[in-house]
C-alpha angles and dihedrals in degrees: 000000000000092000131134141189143175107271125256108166139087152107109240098185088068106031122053102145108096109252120244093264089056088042097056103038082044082059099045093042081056093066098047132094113240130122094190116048138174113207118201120202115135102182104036140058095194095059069063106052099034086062099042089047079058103044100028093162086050120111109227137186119202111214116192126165097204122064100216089059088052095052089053084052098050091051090047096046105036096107091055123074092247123133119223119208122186105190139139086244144024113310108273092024143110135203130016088281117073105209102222096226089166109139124138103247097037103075115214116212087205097048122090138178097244129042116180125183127179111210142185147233101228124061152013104015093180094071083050094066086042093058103032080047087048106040082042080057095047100050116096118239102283093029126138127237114209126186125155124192135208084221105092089182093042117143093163103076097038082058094056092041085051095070090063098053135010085213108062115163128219135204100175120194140186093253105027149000142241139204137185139170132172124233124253117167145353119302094251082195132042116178120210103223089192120122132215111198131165132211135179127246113185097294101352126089099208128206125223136191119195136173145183110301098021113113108261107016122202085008164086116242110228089217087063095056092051090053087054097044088064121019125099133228128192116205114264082027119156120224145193129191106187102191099024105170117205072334109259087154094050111040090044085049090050092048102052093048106027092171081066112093113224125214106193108185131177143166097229125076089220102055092051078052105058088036089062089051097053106051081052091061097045093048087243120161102168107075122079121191139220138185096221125165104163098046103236107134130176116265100020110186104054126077113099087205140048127173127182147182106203121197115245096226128088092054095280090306089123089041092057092043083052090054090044090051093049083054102050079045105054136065130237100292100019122133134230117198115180125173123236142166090203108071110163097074086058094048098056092029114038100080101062082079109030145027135224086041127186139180117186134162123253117193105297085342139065125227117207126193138167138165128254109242126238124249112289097015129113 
């Protein structure tokens, strides 16, 4: 299947060297005329470093939309002049919708002459289109558009760089592609690619608002549900949902007890984003929201509750900094309960960290919980 998407994934611990898709839009971006750029990469430091090592007197803005990518990025960058943003939209901007306000005699502060974006063969091709659409409205007339691919033999990507321009050019090689248009005139359409969904928790009907790049985009996760189904939640409770996604498991929980106070945190801008909006739409005051990547939160130690929704990728790493996290959250006594459909890892994992453990299946999924220990016991 001819999709792309930005990428998003990577282990940096074991992989430094760019990747043919930076490399060879590092290579095109050298050769074009720009003295403001916006680099997307949302998953590597080095698409990053290999373009600033070719345009060093450029001045370049680094967008991610994970914090713990920023955060790469800042440490491997921080001897360069580059600036490094993590938002939920293009640097300067606010909403899902970027308003094109490119004309020639109304300066944007958001716009610049160069955008570059490094995608991917594999994923979400719809956050692919937002961005492409985003960084396309960003750009000042005369502006360049550059976007490379891992796919030497893509056609999907040209096609959607096509509709911005009936002049795309290509540098194919055997490795990767790039693209690049100039910019001619205003965008005269920009599509949200933002959804509103509803779904119903025992008797509230609950609004959602998801977007590209958020898990489970334009849906309900079914892990989620299970969660809901089963957990329990005391009035004044204090939670904590470490993942949260656009937010299902917060803003329900929010909503059945609205004396609990909510804590959603995630590591990416977007999901705080659509977790804000949410609870906007739902009339909700009791969540408050984080980008948090490293899992140290204020006031550890006392949330009686923790729910998650680990990701099944990076061989259970990110599942095991969820439950540590849980851990530095809650109080003596307090519960985590995550969602999985890969229960074995829990079953022989999960107490190293926790006691009064339990894995137990939940229609296609498994739900494991387990209490935090008080002080001195094992």
């Amino acid at each position: 299947m001819n999709e792309s998407e930005v990428e998003v994934e990577q282990d940096p611990a074991t992989d430094s060297a760019p990747r043919p898709a930076e490399q060879r839009l590092a290579e095109i971006v050298a050769t074009i005329p720009g003295k403001r750029m916006t680099l997307v990469s949302t998953g590597r430091s080095q698409a990053a470093k290999t373009i600033l090592d070719a345009r060093p007197k450029c001045e370049v803005t680094c967008w991610y939309l994970d914090s713990f990518q920023a955060a790469l990025a800042r440490e491997e960058l921080a001897t360069t002049s580059a600036q490094v943003i993590c938002t939920a939209d293009w640097p300067g901007t606010e909403g899902p919708t970027v308003v094109d306000a490119c004309t020639n005699d109304k300066p944007n502060q958001t716009q610049c002459d160069l955008a570059a974006i490094v995608s991917s063969s594999r994923g979400e091709s719809e956050l692919t289109r937002d961005i492409i659409q985003t960084a396309f409205a960003n750009l000042k007339i005369g502006g360049c558009l550059a976007v490379s691919t891992d796919n030497a033999k893509d056609k999907w990507l040209y096609k959607q760089i096509s509709q911005y321009s009936k002049s795309v050019k290509t540098r194919s090689f055997s490795d990767a592609v790039v693209y690049y248009v100039i910019k001619q005139q205003p965008l005269k359409k920009i599509r949200d690619f933002g959804c509103n969904l509803a779904f119903r928790d025992q008797d509230h009907l609950i609004q959602l608002y998801t977007r590209p790049g958020v898990f489970s985009h334009r849906q309900l996760d079914n892990g989620a549900r299970q969660v809901l189904d089963t957990v329990e939640i005391e009035a004044s409770s204090r939670v904590i949902d470490i993942g949260c996604g656009s937010g299902p498991m917060s803003l329900a929980l929010a909503k059945l007890q609205p004396t609990a106070h909510v804590l959603a945190i995630d590591s990416n801008a977007r999901a705080i984003d659509c977790v804000k909006r949410g609870a906007a739409l739902n009339e909700i005051g009791n969540v408050d929201t984080q980008v948090n990547h490293d899992g140290q939160i204020e006031e550890p130690g006392t949330y009686d509750l923790a729910v998650a929704n680990p990701p099944y990728y990076a061989n259970f790493r990110i599942a095991q900094h969820f439950i540590e996290t849980a851990v530095g959250a809650l109080r003596p006594g307090g519960r985590l309960m995550l969602v999985s459909k890969h229960p074995k890892w829990y079953q022989e994992n999960i107490t190293r960290w926790l006691e009064e453990c339990e894995v137990f299946p939940s229609r296609r999924y498994h739900l494991a919980t387990g209490v935090k220990a008080s002080p001195g016991k094992s």
